[in-house]
C-alpha positions as CSV (number, residue, x, y, z in Angstrom):
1,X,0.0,0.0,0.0
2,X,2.7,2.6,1.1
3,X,4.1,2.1,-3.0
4,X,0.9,3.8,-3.7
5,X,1.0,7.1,-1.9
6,X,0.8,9.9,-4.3
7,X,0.8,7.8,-7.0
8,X,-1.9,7.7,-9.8
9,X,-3.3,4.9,-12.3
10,X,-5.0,4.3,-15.3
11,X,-7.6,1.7,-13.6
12,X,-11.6,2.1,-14.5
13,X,-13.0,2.1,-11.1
14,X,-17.0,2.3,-11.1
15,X,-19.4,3.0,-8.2
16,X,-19.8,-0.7,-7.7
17,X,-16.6,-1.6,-6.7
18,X,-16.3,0.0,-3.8
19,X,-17.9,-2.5,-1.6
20,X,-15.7,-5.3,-2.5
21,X,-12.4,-2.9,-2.4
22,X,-13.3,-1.4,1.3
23,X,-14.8,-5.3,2.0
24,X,-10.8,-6.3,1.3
25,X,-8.8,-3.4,2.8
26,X,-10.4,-3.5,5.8
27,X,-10.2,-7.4,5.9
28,X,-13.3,-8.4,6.1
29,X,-14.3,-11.6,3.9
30,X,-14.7,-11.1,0.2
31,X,-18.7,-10.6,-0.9
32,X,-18.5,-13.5,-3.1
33,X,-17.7,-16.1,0.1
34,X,-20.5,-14.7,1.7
35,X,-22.7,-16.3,-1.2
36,X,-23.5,-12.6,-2.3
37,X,-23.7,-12.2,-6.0
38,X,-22.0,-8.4,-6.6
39,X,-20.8,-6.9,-9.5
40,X,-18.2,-5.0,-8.7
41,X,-14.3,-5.6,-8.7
42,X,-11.6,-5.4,-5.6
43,X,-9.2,-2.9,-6.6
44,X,-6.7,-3.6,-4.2
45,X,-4.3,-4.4,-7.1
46,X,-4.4,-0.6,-7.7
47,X,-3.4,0.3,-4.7
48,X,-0.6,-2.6,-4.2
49,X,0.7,-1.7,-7.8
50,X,-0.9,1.5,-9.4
51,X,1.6,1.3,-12.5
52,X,1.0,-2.8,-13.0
53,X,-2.3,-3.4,-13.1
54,X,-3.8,-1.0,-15.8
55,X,-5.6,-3.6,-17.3
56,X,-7.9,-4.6,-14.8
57,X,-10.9,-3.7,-16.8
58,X,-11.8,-2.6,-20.3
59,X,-14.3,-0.5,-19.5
60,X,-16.8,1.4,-17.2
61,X,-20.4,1.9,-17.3
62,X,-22.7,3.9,-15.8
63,X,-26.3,4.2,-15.6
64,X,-29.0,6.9,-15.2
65,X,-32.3,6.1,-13.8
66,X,-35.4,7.3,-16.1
67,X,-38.7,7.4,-14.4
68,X,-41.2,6.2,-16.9
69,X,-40.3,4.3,-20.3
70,X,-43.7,6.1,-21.5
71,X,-41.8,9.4,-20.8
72,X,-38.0,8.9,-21.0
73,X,-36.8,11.9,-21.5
74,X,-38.8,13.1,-18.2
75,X,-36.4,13.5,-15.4
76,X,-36.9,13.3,-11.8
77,X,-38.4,16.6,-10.5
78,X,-35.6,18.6,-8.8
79,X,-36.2,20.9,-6.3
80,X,-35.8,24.6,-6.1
81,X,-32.7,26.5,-5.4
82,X,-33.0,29.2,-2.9
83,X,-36.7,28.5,-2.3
């Protein structure tokens, strides 16, 4: 970990592997022996070698919740600034 400290990397990191990365830096058992089905990735490997493991995914994805498939491009109301 200390090889890591102000050092920066190239790794896709998506909102859904931050579970099973905190799961395994704080040593807890990994999701997946628990007989949870996850999605996300450990990216410990980052953080042990940031330079080294820059293929640890080909891509990330995000996704943006719609409200009604009748109405699609209808978002969410939003509330009011300075109301």
């Amino acid at each position: 970990m200390k090889a890591s400290i102000g050092q920066t990397t190239s790794v896709l990191a998506e909102a859904v592997d931050f579970y099973p990365t905190l799961a395994a830096l704080v040593g807890l058992p990994a999701p997946e022996s628990a007989g949870q089905q996850i999605n996300g990735t450990s990216l410990v490997p980052a953080f042990d070698d940031p330079e080294g493991s820059a293929g640890m995914k080909d891509a990330a994805y995000s996704q943006f919740a719609k409200p009604s498939r009748a109405r699609p491009f209808v978002f969410w109301p939003t509330p009011q600034r300075n109301a």
